[in-house]
C-alpha positions in Angstrom: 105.5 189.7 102.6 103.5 186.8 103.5 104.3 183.6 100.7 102.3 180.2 101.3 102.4 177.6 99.3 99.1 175.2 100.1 100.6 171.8 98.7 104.1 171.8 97.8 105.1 167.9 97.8 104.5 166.9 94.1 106.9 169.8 93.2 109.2 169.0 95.5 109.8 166.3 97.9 112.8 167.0 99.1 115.0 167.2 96.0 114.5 170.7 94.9 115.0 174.0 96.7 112.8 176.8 97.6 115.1 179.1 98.5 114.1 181.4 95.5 110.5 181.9 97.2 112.2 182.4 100.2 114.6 185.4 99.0 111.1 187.5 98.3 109.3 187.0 101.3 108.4 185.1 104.6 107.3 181.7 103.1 105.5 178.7 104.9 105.2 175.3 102.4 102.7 172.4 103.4 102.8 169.6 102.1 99.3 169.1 101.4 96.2 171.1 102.2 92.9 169.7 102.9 89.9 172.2 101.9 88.8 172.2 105.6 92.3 174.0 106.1 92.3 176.0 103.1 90.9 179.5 104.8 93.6 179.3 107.8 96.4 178.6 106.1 95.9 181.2 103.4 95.4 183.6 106.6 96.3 186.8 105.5 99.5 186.1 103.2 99.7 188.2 99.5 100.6 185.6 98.0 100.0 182.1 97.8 101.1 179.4 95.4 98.9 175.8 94.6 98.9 172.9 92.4 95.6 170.8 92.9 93.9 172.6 96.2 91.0 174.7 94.8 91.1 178.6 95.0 86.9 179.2 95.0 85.1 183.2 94.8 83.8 181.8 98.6 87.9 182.0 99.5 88.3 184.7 97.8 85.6 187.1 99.4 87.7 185.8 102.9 90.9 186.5 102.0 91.0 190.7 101.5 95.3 190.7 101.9 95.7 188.2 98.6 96.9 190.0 95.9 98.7 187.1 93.4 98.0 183.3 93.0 100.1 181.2 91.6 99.1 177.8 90.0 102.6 175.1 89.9 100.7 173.5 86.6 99.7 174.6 83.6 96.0 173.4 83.8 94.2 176.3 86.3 91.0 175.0 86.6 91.5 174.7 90.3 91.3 178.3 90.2 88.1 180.4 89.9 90.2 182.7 87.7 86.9 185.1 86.9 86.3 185.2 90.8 89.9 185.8 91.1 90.1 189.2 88.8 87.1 190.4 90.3 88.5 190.4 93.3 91.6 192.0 91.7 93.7 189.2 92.0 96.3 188.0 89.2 96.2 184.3 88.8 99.6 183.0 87.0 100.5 179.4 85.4 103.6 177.8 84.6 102.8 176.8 80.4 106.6 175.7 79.4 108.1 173.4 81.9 107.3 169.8 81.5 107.6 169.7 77.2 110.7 167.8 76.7 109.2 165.7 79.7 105.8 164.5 78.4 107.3 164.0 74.9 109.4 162.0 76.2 106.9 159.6 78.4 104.5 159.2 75.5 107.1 157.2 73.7 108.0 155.5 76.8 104.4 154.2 77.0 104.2 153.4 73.0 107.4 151.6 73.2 106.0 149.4 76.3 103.3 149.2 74.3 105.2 147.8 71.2 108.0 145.6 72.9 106.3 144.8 76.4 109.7 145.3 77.7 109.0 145.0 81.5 107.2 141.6 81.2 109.4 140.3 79.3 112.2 140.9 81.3 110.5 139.5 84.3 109.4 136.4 82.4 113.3 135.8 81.6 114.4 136.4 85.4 111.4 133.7 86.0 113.5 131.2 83.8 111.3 131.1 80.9 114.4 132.4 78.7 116.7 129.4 80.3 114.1 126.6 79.6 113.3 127.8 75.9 114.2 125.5 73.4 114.9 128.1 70.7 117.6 131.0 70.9 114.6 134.0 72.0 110.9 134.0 72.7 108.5 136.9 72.9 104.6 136.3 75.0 103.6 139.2 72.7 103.4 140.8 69.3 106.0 143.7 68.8 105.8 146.3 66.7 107.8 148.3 64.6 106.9 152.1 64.1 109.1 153.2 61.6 106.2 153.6 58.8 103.2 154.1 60.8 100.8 157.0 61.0 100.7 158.9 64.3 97.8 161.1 64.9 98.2 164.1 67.5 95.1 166.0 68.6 96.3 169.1 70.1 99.8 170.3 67.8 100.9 172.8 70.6 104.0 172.4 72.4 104.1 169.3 73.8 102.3 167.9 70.4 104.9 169.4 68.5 107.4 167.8 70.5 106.0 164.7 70.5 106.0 165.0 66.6 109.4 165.4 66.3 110.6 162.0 68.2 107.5 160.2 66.0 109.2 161.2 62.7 112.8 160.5 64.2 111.3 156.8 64.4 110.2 156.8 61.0 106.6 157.6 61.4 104.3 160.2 59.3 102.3 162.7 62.0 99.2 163.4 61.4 97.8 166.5 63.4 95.1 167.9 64.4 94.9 171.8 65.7 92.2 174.9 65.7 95.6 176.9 64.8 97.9 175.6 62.1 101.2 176.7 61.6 102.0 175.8 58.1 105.7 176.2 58.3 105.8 172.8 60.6 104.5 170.6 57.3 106.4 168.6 55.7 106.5 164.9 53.6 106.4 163.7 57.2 103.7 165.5 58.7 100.5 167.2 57.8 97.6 169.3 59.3 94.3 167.5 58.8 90.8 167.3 60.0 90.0 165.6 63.0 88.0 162.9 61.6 91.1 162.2 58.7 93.4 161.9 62.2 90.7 159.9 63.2 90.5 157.4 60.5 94.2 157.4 59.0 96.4 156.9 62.7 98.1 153.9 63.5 98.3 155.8 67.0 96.6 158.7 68.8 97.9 160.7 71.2 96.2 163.3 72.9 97.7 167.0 73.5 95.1 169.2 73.8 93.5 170.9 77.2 90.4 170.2 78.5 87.1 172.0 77.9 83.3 171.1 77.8 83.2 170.9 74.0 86.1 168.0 73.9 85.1 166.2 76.7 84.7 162.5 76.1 86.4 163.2 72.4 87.7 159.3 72.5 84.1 157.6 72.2 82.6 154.5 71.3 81.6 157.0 68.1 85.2 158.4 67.3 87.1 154.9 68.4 84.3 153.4 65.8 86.4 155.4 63.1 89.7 154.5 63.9 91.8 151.3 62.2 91.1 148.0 63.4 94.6 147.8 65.9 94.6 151.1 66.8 96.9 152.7 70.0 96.1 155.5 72.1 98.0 157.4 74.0 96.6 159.9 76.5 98.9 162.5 78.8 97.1 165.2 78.7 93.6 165.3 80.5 91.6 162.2 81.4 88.0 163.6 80.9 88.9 163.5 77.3 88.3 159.9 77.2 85.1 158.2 77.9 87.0 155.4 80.2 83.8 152.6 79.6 83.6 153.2 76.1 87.8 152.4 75.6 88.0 149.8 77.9 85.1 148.0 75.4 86.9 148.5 72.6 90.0 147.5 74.0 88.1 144.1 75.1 86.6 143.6 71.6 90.0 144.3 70.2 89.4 147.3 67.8 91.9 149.2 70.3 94.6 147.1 70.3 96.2 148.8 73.6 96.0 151.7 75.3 98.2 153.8 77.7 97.1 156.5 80.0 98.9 158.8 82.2 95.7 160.7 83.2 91.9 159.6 84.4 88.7 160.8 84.9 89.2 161.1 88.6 92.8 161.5 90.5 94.1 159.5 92.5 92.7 156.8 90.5 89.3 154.8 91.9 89.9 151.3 91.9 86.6 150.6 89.7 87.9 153.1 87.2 86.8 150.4 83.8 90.4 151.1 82.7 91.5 149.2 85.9 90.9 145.8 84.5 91.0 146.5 80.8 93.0 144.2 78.5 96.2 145.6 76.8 95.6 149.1 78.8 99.1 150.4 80.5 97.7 153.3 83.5 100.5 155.5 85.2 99.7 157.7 87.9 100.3 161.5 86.2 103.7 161.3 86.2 104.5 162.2 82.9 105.7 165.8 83.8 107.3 164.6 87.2 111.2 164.1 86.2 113.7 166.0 88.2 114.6 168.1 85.3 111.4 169.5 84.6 110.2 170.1 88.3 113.4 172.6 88.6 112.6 174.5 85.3 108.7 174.5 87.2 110.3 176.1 90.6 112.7 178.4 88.6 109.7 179.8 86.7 107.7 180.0 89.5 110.2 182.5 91.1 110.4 184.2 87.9 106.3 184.6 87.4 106.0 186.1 91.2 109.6 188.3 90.3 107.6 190.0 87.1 104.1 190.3 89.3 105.9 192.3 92.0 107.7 194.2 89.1 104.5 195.0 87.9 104.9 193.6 84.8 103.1 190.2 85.3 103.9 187.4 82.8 101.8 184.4 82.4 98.8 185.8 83.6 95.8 183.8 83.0 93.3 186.2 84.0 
C-alpha cells in the first residue's frame, strides 16, 4: 500500500516520528508540495495525507487508485470533500488534538496583552530599570482580569477550555453557541445572545469555524457594540475578522488591543492593515504547534487510517 503525505513539515520537523504510517504501508513524506507537483506526487498511492495543499474534483478525476484522504487539521476546506465522496473517497480530520494547546495560547496572548511582559523585560535589560528613580516602572497600563467579562463566540471544545482557565482567573464567561449545553452554566458563566456577548465582554475570543454566514463577524458594526477598551482575541480563523475595520478601531481606541494568531491570508502579506496597527500582537498560527499536541495529531492520524482500513472509519467528514 502506497501512503504519501504531500506536506509533512508543520507536523513534524524532525521531532516527531512517523513510524506508525510507516508500519501500514510504503510511505514517502515531503516536506512541502507545490500545486504544480500535486498530480505526480499523489501518483497512484491509496492513500494520501495533507495539511494546507488543496485536494480539488480536477485531482480527483486523475487519481483513480485514491481511496482515503487524510487532512493533519481540523479545518478541511482544502479538501473538496463533495468531489471527494463522489468519487468514493473518505476524507478524515483530526477534531481533538490541539484543545489544551490553543486554550492555553489565548491566555498567553491576553496576558501579553495585560502585563506587556516581553517589552518590559527588554526595556529593563536596556537599563531603564537601573536608571529609574523609583523602586519599579511600567511603559504601559496592566490589567487585572480577575472580575472581568470574557465573551467566547464558538463554546465548543477549545471554547470550553478556554472557559475554564477564564473563570480560574476570576473572570465571568460569557458564551455564545448555535448548541447550548445547559449543564456547563453556572454563577460564572452563561449562554447568551451574540449581540449580549457583544455588548457585555471585557474580552472576545473567537472559537468558532469558518463559514460564509460568519465571515467578517468582527466589524466596524459588531466592534461599534462592544465597551469602550475592549480586547480581542482571535485563534481560530482569520476571515472572521474584517482586518481594516479592527485595525481602525484599534487606532481610534475603542479596541483597546488586539491579538491574532490567524489572518485573512497565510503566510501573512506584509500590507495586511493589522501589520502596523497600534496595540495589535500577530503570531504566525502557532497556537496548536506545541510538541505535545503535534504527537496526539500524528498518533490520531495513525489511528483514523487504522479504523478506515478496518472499515470502520472514524472522523469522516464526508
Amino acid at each position: 500500500m502506497k501512503i504519501v503525505v504531500l506536506d509533512g513539515y508543520t507536523l513534524n520537523p524532525g521531532d516527531l516520528s512517523w513510524a506508525g504510517l510507516e508500519a501500514i504501508g510504503e510511505v514517502t513524506v515531503y516536506d512541502r508540495t507545490p500545486k504544480d507537483l500535486i498530480l505526480d506526487r499523489i501518483g497512484d498511492a491509496q492513500i494520501i495525507f495533507t495539511n494546507k495543499t488543496p485536494l480539488t474534483k480536477e485531482t480527483f478525476e486523475k487519481v483513480p487508485n485514491l481511496k482515503y484522504v487524510g487532512v493533519l487539521a481540523t479545518g478541511y476546506n482544502v479538501v473538496d470533500v463533495q468531489a471527494a465522496r463522489e468519487f468514493g473517497i473518505t476524507v478524515t480530520n483530526i477534531p481533538t488534538y490541539g484543545t489544551t494547546a490553543v486554550a492555553q495560547f489565548v491566555f498567553a496572548l491576553l496576558l501579553e496583552i495585560c502585563h506587556h511582559v516581553g517589552e518590559h523585560s527588554a526595556e529593563v535589560k536596556k537599563g531603564a530599570w537601573s536608571s529609574c528613580t523609583d523602586f519599579c516602572f511600567w511603559n504601559y497600563p496592566l490589567i487585572e482580569l480577575a472580575g472581568k467579562t470574557m465573551g467566547i463566540i464558538g463554546y465548543g471544545r477549545i471554547g470550553r477550555a478556554t472557559g475554564k482557565i477564564a473563570q480560574a482567573l476570576g473572570m465571568k464567561v460569557l458564551a455564545y453557541d448555535e448548541y447550548q449545553d445547559k449543564a456547563l452554566e453556572s454563577d460564572t458563566m452563561q449562554y447568551a445572545p451574540l449581540d449580549t456577548v457583544l455588548c457585555e465582554a471585557d474580552v472576545i475570543s473567537l472559537h468558532c469555524p469558518l463559514f460564509d454566514s460568519n465571515k467578517g463577524m468582527i466589524n466596524k458594526s459588531s466592534i461599534a457594540k462592544m465597551k469602550d477598551g475592549v480586547i480581542i482575541i482571535n485563534t481560530s480563523r482569520g476571515p472572521l475578522i474584517d482586518e481594516n475595520a479592527l485595525a481602525e478601531e484599534l487606532g481610534s481606541g475603542k479596541v483597546f488591543g488586539a491579538a491574532v494568531d490567524v489572518l485573512s491570508v497565510e503566510p501573512a502579506s506584509m500590507d495586511n492593515p493589522l501589520m502596523k496597527a497600534k496595540n495589535c500582537i500577530i503570531t504566525p498560527h502557532i497556537a496548536w504547534a506545541p510538541k505535545e499536541s503535534r504527537e496526539r495529531l500524528m498518533n490520531i492520524t495513525v489511528d483514523n487510517l487504522k479504523a478506515f482500513l478496518a472499515g470502520a472509519a472514524v472522523n469522516a467528514v464526508n
